[in-house]
C-alpha positions in Angstrom: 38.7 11.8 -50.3 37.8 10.9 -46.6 39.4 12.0 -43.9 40.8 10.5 -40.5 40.6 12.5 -37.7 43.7 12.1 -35.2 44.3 12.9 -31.7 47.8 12.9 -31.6 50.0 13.5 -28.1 51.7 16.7 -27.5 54.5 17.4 -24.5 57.4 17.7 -23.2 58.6 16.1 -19.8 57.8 18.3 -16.8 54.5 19.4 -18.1 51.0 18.1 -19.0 50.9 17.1 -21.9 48.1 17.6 -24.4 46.2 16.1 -27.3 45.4 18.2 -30.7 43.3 17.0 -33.2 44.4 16.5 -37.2 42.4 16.2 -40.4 43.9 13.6 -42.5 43.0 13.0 -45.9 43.3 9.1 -46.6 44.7 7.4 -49.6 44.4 3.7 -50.4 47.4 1.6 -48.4 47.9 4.5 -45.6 49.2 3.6 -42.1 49.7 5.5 -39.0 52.9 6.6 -39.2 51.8 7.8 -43.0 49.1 9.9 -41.3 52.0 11.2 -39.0 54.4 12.0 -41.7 51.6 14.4 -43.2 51.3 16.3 -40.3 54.7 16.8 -39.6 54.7 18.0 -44.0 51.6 20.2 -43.6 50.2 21.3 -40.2 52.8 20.2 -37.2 56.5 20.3 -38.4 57.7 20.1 -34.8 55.9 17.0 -33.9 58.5 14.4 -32.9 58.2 11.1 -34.4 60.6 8.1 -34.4 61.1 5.9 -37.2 63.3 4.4 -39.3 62.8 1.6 -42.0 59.0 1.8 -42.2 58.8 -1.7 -43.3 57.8 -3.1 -39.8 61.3 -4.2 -39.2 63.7 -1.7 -37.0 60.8 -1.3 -33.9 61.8 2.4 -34.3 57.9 3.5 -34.8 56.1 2.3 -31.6 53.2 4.1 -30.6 50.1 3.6 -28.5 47.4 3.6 -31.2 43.8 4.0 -29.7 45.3 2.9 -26.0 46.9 -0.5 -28.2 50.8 -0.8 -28.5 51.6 -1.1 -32.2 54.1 -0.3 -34.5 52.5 3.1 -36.4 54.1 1.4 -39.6 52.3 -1.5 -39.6 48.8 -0.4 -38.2 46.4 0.6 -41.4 44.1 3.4 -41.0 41.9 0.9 -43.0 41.4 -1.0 -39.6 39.8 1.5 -37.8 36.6 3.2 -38.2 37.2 6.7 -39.6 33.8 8.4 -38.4 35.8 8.1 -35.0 38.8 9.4 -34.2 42.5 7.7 -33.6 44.0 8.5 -30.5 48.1 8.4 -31.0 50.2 8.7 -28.0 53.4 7.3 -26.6 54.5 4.3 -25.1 53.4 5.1 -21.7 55.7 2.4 -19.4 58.9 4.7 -20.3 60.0 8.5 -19.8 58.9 10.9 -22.2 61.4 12.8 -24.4 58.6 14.9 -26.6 55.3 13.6 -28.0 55.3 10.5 -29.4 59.1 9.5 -28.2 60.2 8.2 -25.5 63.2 7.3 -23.8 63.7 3.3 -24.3 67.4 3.3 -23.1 66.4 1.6 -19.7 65.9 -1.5 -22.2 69.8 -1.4 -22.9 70.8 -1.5 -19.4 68.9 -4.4 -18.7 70.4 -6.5 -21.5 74.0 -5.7 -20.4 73.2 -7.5 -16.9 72.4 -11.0 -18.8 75.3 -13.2 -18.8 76.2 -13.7 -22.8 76.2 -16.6 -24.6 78.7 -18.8 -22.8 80.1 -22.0 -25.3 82.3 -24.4 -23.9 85.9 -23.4 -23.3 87.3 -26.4 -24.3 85.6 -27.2 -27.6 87.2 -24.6 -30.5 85.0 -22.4 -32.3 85.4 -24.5 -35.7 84.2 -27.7 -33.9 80.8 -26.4 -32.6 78.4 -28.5 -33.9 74.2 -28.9 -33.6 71.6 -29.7 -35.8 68.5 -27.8 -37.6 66.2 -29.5 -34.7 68.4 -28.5 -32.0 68.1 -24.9 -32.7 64.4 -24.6 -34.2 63.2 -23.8 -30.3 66.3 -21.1 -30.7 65.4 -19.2 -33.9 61.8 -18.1 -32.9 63.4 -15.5 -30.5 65.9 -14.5 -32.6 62.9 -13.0 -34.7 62.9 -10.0 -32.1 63.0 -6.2 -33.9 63.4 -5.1 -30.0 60.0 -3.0 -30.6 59.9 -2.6 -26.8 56.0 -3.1 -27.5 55.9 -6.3 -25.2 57.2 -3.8 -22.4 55.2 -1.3 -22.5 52.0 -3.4 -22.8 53.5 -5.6 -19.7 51.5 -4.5 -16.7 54.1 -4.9 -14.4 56.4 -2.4 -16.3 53.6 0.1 -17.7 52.2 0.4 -14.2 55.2 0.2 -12.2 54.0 -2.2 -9.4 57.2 -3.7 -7.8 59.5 -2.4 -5.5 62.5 -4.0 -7.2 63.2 -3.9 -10.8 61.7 -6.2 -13.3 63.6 -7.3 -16.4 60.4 -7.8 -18.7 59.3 -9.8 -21.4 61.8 -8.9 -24.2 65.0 -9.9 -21.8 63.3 -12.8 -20.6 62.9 -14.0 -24.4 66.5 -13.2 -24.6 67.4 -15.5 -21.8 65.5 -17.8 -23.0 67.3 -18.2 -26.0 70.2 -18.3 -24.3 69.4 -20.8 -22.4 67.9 -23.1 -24.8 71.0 -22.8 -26.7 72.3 -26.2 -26.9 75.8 -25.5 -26.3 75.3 -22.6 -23.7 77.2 -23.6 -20.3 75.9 -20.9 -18.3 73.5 -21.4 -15.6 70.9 -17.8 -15.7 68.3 -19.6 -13.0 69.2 -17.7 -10.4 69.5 -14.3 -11.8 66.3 -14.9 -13.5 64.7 -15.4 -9.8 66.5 -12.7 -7.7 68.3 -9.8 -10.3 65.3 -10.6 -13.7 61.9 -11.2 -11.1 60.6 -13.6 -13.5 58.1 -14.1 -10.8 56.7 -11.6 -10.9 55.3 -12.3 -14.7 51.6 -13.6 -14.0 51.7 -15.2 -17.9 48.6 -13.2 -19.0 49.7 -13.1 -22.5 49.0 -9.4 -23.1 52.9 -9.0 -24.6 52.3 -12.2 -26.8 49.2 -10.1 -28.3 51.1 -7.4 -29.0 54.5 -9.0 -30.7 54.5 -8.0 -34.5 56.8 -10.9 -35.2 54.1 -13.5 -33.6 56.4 -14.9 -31.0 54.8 -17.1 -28.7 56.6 -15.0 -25.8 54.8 -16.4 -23.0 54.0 -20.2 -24.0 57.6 -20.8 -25.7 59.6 -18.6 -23.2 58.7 -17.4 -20.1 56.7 -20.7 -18.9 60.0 -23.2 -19.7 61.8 -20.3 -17.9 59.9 -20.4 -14.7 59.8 -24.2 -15.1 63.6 -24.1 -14.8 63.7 -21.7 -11.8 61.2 -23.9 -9.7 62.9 -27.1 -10.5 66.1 -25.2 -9.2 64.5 -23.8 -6.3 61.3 -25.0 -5.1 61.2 -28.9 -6.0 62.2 -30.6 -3.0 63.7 -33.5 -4.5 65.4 -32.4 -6.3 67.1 -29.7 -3.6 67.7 -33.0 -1.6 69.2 -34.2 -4.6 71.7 -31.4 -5.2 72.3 -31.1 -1.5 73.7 -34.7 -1.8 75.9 -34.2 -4.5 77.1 -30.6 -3.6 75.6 -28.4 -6.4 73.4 -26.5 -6.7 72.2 -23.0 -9.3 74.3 -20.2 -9.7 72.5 -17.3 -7.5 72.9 -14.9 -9.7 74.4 -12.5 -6.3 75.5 -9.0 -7.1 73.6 -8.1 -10.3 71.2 -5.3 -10.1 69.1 -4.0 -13.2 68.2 -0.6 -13.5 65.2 1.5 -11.8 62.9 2.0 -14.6 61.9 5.7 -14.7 58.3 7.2 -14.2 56.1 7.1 -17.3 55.0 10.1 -19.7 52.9 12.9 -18.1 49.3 12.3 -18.1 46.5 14.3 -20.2 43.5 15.9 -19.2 42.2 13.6 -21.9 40.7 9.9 -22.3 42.1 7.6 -23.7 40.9 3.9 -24.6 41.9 0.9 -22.3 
């Protein structure tokens, strides 16, 4: 039976953290988080590991496997070569809690400063009506597990290089679908500029590469997004246009998102890009 070889992350906030090394013996159809759970059964029983449905569908088991964000329930020690050794450690935009868990709670603050979905107040709930092709645009963000992987891969976020807070790709996909809604009255343009920073998102694509459920984050969402803010605030036709007729987007004034927290401690050790 071959073995893998994993360096796993050790810690605890406060103190450097450390890596220790595993022999793994392999059976056909094993993942990462497999690997994990026979560590915790036979050599670490104090290593902390979330999880939850292992079936690729909660978000509960994200990781940094060899330096990549990825669900350690749906990454196959098949994939890798096993004469080298794995490298598992924790999402490294958010606060450690203990070794491969961190602190994700920052996420939840965020999404309470998005205006919910806002129908019209005159039209009863029992009369709503769209069709199949009004919503398709709608449903492909709806697929999100809330993995947090597109955050912590987001170099904004995982680096920590604005002096205000940035909302991230996950709550701008939820905007998104809010505002694509077709029967969504509210106006998000201006928080998205001044309280989300969507300009600060430089569309690399890096948290489209990560996504388990293959949503075209940056092509479907965050481009129309910033569209919609620059039509709002930097075309000058159509601010003369406004102007004219007295209106103008919602400004989005007195909504702050939370500070996101330093990330976990770094190792002595190297890690891949």
């Amino acid at each position: 039976m071959t073995d893998a070889h994993l360096k796993v992350f050790r810690g605890n906030p406060g103190e450097e953290g450390r890596f220790e090394d595993f022999a793994v013996p392999v059976e056909e159809g094993m993942v990462v988080l497999d690997a994990l759970h026979w560590i915790q059964g036979h050599e670490a029983p104090d290593l902390a590991v979330r999880w939850n449905c292992k079936a690729a569908k909660c978000g509960s088991c994200s990781a940094e496997v060899d330096g990549r964000p990825s669900l350690t329930c749906k990454t196959r020690l098949s994939d890798f070569d096993l004469e080298q050794p794995i490298t598992v450690e924790p999402m490294r935009a958010f606060p450690l809690i203990r070794d491969l868990v961190t602190d994700v709670s920052w996420n939840y603050e965020v999404n309470k400063t998005i205006q919910p979905f806002t129908p019209p107040d005159d039209v009863a709930q029992e009369d709503w009506r769209w069709q199949q092709q009004d919503i398709e645009r709608v449903q492909e963000y709806r697929k999100c597990i809330e993995c947090f992987l597109c955050q912590d891969v987001c170099h904004v976020l995982r680096n920590h290089e604005t002096e205000k807070p940035f909302m991230g790709p996950r709550f701008l996909v939820r905007a998104a679908g809010l505002e694509m809604h077709p029967i969504d009255q509210a106006d998000r343009r201006g928080y998205l500029k001044d309280s989300g920073g969507i300009g600060y998102c430089n569309i690399t694509k890096c948290c489209t590469d990560v996504c388990p459920e293959h949503i075209r984050i940056t092509d479907n969402a965050i481009i129309p997004l910033k569209e919609r803010v620059v039509d709002a605030y930097y075309d000058p036709i159509q601010w003369a246009w406004r102007k004219l007729r007295g209106r103008g987007p919602d400004a989005g004034v007195g909504v702050e998102l939370p500070v996101l927290q330093g990330s976990p401690p770094p190792t002595d050790h190297d890690t891949p890009d």
